[in-house]
Structure formats: structure tokens, C-alpha cells
N, C-alpha and C positions, 0 to 999 in steps of 0.2 A: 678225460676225453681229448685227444688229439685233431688239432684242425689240419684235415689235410687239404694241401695245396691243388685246386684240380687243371687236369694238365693244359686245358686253352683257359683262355678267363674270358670274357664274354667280348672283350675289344677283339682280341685274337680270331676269333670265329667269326665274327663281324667281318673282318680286314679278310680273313683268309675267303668267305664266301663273296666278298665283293671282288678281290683277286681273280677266283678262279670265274666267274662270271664275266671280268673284263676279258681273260682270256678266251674264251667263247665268244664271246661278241664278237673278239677280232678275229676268230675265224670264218665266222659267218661274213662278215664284211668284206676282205679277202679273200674269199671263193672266187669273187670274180677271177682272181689274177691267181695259175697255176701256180702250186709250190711257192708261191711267194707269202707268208705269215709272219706274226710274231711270235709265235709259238716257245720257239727256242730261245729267244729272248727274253722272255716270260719266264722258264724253267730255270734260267741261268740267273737272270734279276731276282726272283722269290728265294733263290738258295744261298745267293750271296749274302741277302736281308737275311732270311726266316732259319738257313742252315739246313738242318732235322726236319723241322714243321713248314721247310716249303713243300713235303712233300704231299700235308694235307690241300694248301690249295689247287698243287697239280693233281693229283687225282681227282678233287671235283668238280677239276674241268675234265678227264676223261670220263669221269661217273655222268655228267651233262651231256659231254659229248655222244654217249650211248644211246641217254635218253631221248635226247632229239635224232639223233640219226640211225637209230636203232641197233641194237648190239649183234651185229652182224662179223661174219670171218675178218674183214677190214681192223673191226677195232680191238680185236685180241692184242696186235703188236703194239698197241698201244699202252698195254695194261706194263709193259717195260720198254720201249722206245724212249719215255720220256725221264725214266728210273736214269738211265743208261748216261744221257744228261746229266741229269739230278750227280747222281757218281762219279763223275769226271769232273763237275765242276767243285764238288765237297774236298774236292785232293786238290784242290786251287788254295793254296796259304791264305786264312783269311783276311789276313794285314799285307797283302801284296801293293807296292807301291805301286799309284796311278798311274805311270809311266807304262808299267809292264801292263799292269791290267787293262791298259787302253787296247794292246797290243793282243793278249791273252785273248781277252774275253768273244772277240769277234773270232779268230781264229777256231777257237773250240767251236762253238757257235757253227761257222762253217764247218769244218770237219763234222758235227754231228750231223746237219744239212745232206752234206756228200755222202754219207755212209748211213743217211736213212733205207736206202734199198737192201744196202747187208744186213741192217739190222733187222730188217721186213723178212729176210729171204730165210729166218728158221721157221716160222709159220706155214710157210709155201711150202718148204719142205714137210712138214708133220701133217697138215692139212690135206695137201694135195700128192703126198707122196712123190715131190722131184727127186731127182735123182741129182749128181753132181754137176752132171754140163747140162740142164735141164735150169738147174738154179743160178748155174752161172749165165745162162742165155736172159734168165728172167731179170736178173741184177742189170745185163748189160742195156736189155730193153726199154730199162726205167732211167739208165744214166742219164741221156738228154737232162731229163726233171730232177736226177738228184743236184746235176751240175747246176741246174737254176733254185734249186731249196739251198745247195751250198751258197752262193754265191749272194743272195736275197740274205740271208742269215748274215753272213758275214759283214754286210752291211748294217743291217739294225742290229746284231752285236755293239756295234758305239754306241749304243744306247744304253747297255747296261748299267756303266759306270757314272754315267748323270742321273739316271734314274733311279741307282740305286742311295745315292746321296739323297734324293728327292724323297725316296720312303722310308728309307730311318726317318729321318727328321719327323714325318709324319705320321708314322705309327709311334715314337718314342713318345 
């Protein structure tokens, strides 16, 4: 009989649900202040760590997020908004020297910020049947907010790369 290895081990699951629980917290507590989160900081910091299996503690902050704010049209784009992240930063070399990463990590960061409304606007489309200058009216309506989700991200972006030091250490 064969022991097989199971895929979290009991720290893993611990780390990943206290994760995505801080994540949640810091949304709730950030409400007050529009588009401004750490959200994308979160998604970028857990995948930098965790790689593959940041994917479980983002998801059970959107699985939470549901829960508490109920699973309504809003949170579908969520079910890959945060994927879209997760994949952009996974094509990040994961021995990138500090230097660049300092540089990197916020910029992505913003750019996902910036292009949270594109990423919003196939739902609007399927959902609400827009049409093409209907979706692009809608993208440009939320600019204002993408340009401050950009701009807020790209700031706690430098947080990444100390932070990320911070939870190796800790979970290792």
C-alpha cells in the first residue's frame, strides 16, 4: 500500500484560508475609499509565494466574497478578473531580480487596475446584450475609477516584493 501525498497538507490550508480572509477583510475596510484595495496586491503577492496554489486562496476570497455580498451579476467577473492577474503574473520569471521586480510588479499591478472595466465589459456584454459602442460607452464611463483602481494598485504594488520575502520566511 502506497502513501499518497495529499495535495495541501494541513499548514497549507491553514495559511491559504487565513490569506484569503485577510483579503476580505481588506476589502471591507477599504470600502470606504473608492477603487482603492489590495486586492491586486494580494493576487500578485499569493502567486509570487504559493505559484499554482495561490490560486486556492484567491478563490476563497471570491467564494467569501459571494457569500457576504451575495452572488449577484457584479460578482460573475470575478470568477476570472482575478484568474487574469493570477496569469500574467505566473509568465513573471520566478527568479526575477529585485531590481526589476521592484519595477515589474507594480506596473502589472496597475495595468490590471486600468483594464479592470475591459475586463468587466464581457459580462455586460452577455448579460445585458451591449452591443459594441454601448460597451465601449460603458468602459469609458467607469474610466474615471479604473484610472484611480490603476493608479492605487500601482502604488501598493511595492508592496509585493517585501512582503513577499516576508511570507516565505513564514510559511517555510
Amino acid at each position: 500500500m502506497e502513501n499518497k501525498k495529499p495535495l495541501l497538507s494541513i499548514k497549507e490550508i491553514a495559511v491559504f484560508a487565513m490569506l484569503s480572509a485577510l483579503m476580505f477583510c481588506s476589502k471591507i475596510i477599504m470600502e470606504i475609499l473608492p477603487n482603492i484595495h489590495l486586492l491586486g496586491m494580494f493576487t500578485m503577492l499569493f502567486t509570487v509565494v504559493f505559484r499554482k496554489k495561490a490560486l486556492i486562496p484567491i478563490y476563497l476570497y471570491v467564494l467569501i466574497n459571494g457569500i457576504y455580498s451575495g452572488f449577484a451579476l457584479w460578482w460573475i467577473p470575478y470568477l476570472y478578473v482575478w484568474t487574469v492577474l493570477w496569469g500574467i503574473t505566473m509568465l513573471i520569471p520566478k527568479n526575477i531580480p529585485n531590481k526589476i521586480s521592484m519595477i515589474v510588479y507594480p506596473v502589472v499591478c496597475c495595468l490590471h487596475g486600468l483594464l479592470f472595466g475591459v475586463l468587466y465589459a464581457p459580462v455586460q456584454v452577455l448579460m445585458f446584450g451591449f452591443g459594441f459602442e454601448q460597451t465601449l460607452l460603458w468602459i469609458a464611463s467607469g474610466l474615471p475609477f479604473d484610472v484611480i483602481h490603476g493608479i492605487s494598485n500601482f502604488f501598493v504594488g511595492f508592496l509585493i516584493l517585501p512582503l513577499s520575502k516576508i511570507l516565505r520566511k513564514t510559511v517555510s
